[in-house]
N, CA and C atoms as an extended XYZ file, in Angstrom:
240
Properties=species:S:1:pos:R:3:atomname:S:1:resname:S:1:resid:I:1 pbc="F F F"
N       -13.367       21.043       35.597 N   UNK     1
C       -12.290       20.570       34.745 CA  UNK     1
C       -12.646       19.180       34.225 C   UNK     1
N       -12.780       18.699       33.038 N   UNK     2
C       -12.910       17.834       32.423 CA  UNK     2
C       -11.229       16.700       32.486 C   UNK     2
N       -12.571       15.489       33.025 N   UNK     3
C       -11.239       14.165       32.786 CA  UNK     3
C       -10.578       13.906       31.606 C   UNK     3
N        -9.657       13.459       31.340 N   UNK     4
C        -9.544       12.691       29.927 CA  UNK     4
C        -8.645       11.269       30.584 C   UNK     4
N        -9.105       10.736       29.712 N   UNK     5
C        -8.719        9.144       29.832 CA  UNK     5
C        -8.043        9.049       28.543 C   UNK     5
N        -6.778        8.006       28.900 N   UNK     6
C        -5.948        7.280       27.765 CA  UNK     6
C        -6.551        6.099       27.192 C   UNK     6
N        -6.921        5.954       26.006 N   UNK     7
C        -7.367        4.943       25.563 CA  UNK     7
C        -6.589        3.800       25.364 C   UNK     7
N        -6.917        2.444       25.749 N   UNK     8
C        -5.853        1.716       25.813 CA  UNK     8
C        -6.773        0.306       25.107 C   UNK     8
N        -6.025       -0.506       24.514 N   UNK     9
C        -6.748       -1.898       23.955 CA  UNK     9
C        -6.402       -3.058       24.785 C   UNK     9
N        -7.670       -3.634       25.093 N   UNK    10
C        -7.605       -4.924       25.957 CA  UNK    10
C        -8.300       -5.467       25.128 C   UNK    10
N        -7.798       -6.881       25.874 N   UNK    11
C        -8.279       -8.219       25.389 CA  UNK    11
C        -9.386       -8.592       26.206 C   UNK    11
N       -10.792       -9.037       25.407 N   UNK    12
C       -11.693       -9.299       26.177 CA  UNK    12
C       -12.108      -10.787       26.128 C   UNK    12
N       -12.559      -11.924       26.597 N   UNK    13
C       -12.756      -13.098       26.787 CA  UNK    13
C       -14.312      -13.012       26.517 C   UNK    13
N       -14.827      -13.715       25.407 N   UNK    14
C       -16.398      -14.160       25.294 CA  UNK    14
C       -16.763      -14.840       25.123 C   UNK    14
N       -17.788      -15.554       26.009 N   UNK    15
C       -17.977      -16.559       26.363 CA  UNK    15
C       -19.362      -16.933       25.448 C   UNK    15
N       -19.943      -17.344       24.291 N   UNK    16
C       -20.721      -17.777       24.127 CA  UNK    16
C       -22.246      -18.566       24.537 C   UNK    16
N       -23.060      -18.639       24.112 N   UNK    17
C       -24.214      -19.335       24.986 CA  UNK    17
C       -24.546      -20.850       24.494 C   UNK    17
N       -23.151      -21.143       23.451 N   UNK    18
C       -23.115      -22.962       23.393 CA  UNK    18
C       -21.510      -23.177       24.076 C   UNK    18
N       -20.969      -21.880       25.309 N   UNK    19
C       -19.800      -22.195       25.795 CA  UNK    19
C       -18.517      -22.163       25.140 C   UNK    19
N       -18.366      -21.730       23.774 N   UNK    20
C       -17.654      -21.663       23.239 CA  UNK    20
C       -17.177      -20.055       23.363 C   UNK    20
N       -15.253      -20.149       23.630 N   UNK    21
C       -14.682      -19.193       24.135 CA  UNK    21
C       -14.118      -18.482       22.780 C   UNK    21
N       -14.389      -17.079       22.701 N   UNK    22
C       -13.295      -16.460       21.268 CA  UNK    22
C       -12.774      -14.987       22.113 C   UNK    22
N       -12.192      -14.637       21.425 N   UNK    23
C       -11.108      -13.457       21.760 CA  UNK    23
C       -11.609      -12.464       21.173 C   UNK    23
N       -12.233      -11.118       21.613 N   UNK    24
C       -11.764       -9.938       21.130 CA  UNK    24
C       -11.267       -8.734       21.351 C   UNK    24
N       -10.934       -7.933       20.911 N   UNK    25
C        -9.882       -6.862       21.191 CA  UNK    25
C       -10.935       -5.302       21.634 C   UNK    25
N       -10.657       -4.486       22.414 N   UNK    26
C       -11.527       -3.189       22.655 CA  UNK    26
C       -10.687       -2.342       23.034 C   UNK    26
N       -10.907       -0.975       22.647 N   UNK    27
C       -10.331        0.024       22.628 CA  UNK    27
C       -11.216        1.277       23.728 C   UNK    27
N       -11.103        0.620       24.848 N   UNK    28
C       -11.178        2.063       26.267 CA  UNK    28
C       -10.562        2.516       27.003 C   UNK    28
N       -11.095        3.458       27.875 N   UNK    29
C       -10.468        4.193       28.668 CA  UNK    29
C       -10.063        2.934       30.351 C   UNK    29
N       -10.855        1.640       30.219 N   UNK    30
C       -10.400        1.174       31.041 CA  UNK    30
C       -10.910       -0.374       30.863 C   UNK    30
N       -10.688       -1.630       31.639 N   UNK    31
C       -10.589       -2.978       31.499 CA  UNK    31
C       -12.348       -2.720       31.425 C   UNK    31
N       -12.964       -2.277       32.536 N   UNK    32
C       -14.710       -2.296       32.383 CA  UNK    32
C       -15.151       -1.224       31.367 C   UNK    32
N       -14.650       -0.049       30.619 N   UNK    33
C       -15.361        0.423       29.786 CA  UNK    33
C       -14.755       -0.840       28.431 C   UNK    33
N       -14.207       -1.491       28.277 N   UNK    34
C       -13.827       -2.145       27.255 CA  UNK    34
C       -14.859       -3.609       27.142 C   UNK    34
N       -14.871       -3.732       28.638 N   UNK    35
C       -15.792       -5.418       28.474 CA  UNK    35
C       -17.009       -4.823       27.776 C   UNK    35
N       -17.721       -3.265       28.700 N   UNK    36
C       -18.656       -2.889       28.314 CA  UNK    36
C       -19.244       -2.243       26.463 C   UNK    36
N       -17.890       -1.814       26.090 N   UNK    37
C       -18.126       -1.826       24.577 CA  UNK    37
C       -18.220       -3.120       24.090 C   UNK    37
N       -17.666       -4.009       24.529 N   UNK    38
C       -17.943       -5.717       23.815 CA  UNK    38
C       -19.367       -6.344       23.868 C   UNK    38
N       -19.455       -6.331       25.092 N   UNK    39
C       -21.091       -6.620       25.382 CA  UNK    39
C       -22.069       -6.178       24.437 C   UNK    39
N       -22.045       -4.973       24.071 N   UNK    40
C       -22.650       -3.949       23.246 CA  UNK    40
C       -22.944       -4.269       21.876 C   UNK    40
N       -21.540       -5.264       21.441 N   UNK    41
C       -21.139       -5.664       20.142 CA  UNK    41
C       -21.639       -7.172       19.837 C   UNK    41
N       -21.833       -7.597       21.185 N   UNK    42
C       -22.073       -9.762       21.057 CA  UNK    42
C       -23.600      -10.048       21.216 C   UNK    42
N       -24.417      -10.929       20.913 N   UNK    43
C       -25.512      -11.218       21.264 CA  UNK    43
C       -25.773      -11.203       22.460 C   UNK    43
N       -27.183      -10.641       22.830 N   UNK    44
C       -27.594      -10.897       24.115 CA  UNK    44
C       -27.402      -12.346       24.677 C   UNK    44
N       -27.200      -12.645       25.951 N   UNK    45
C       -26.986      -14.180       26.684 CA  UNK    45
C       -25.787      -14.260       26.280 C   UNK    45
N       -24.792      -13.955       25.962 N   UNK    46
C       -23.190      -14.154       25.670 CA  UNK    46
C       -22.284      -13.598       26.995 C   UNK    46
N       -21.733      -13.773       27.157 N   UNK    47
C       -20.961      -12.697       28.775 CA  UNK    47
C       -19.548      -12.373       28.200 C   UNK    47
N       -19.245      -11.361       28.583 N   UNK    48
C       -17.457      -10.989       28.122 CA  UNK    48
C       -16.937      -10.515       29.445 C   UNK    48
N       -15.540      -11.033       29.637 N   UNK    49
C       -14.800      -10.449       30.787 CA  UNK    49
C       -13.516      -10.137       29.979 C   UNK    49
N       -12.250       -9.338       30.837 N   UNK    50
C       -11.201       -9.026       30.613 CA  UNK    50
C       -10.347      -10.284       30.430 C   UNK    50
N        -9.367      -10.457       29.239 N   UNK    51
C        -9.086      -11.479       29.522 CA  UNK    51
C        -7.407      -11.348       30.506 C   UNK    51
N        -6.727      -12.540       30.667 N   UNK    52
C        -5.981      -12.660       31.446 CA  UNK    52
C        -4.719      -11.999       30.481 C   UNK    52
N        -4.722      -12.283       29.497 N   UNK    53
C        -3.431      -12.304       28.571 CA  UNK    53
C        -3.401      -10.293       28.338 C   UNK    53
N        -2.125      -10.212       27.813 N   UNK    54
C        -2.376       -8.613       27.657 CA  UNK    54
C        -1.531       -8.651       26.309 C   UNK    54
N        -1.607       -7.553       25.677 N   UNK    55
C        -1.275       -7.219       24.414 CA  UNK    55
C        -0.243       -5.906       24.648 C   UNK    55
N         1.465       -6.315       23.733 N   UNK    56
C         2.424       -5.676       24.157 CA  UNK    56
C         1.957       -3.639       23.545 C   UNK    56
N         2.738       -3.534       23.705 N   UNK    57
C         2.592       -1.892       23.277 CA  UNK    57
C         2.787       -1.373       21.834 C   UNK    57
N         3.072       -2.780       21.114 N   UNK    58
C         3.401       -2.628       19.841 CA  UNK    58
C         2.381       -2.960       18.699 C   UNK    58
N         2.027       -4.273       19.464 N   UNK    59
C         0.471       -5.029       19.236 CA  UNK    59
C        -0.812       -3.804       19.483 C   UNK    59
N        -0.709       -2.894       20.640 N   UNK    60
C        -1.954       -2.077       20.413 CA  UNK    60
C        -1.692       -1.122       19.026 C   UNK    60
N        -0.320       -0.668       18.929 N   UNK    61
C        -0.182        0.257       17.493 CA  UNK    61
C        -0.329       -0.278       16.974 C   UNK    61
N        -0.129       -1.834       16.372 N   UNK    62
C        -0.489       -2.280       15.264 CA  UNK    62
C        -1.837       -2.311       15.186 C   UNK    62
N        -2.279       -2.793       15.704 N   UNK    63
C        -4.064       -2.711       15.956 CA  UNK    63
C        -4.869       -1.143       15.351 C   UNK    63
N        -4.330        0.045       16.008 N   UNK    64
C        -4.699        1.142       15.208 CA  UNK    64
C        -6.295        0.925       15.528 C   UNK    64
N        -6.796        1.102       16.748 N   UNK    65
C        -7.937        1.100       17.070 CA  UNK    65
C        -8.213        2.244       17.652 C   UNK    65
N        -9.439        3.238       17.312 N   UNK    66
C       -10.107        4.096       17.900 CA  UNK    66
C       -11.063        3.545       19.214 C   UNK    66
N       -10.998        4.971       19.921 N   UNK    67
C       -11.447        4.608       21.063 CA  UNK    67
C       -13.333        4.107       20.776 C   UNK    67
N       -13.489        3.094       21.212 N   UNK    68
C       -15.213        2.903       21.102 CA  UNK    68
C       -14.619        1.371       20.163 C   UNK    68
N       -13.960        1.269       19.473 N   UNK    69
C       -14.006       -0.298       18.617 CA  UNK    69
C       -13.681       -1.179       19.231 C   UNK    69
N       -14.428       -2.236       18.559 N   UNK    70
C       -14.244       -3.824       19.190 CA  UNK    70
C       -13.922       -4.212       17.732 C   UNK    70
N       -13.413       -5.716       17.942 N   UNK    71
C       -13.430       -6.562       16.718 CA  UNK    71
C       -12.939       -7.623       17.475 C   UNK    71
N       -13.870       -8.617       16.926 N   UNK    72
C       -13.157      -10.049       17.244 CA  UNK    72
C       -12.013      -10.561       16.355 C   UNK    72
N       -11.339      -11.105       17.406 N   UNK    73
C        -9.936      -11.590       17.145 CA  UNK    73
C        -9.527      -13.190       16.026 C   UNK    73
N        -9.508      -13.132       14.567 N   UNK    74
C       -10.061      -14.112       14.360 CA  UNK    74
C        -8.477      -14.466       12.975 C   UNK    74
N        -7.566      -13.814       13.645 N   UNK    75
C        -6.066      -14.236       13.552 CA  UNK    75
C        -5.032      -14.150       14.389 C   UNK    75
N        -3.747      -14.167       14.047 N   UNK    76
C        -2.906      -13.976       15.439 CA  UNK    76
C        -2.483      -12.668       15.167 C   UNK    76
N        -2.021      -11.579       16.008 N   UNK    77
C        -1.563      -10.298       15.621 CA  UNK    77
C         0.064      -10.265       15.902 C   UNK    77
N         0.555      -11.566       16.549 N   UNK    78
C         1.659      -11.637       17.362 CA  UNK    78
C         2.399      -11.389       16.470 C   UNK    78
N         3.653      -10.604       16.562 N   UNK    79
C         5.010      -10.314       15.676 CA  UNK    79
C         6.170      -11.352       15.577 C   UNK    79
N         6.943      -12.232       15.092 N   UNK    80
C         7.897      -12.952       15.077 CA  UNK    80
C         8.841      -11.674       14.816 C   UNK    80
């Protein structure tokens, strides 16, 4: 019987190799398949972890991300 996993969007933390921190967003089945699509996406010598902050349930629909995408985060998505 085959698994299936819910795809869900986290926030990933990347850390640059002049230390400089940016935000981006990934769409997996879990917090480590998501760092691991990021990694995939950033220069080698860069590191990405999960970040602390989470994104509401409204923020992932808005997002409209397929499972496997990254994109760095390079506005606010937050709703007023």
């Amino acid at each position: 019987m085959a698994r299936s996993f819910e795809t869900r969007v986290y926030l990933i933390r990347v850390l640059t190799d002049d230390r400089t921190s940016r935000l981006w967003v990934a769409a997996g089945s879990s917090p480590e398949d998501a760092v691991r699509l990021v990694l995939n996406a950033i220069p080698e010598g860069w590191s990405a972890s999960p970040a602390q902050e989470q994104l509401t349930s409204a923020e992932m629909e808005r997002l409209n991300l397929k499972q496997g995408e990254v994109h760095e985060i390079t506005r606010t998505i937050r709703m007023c």
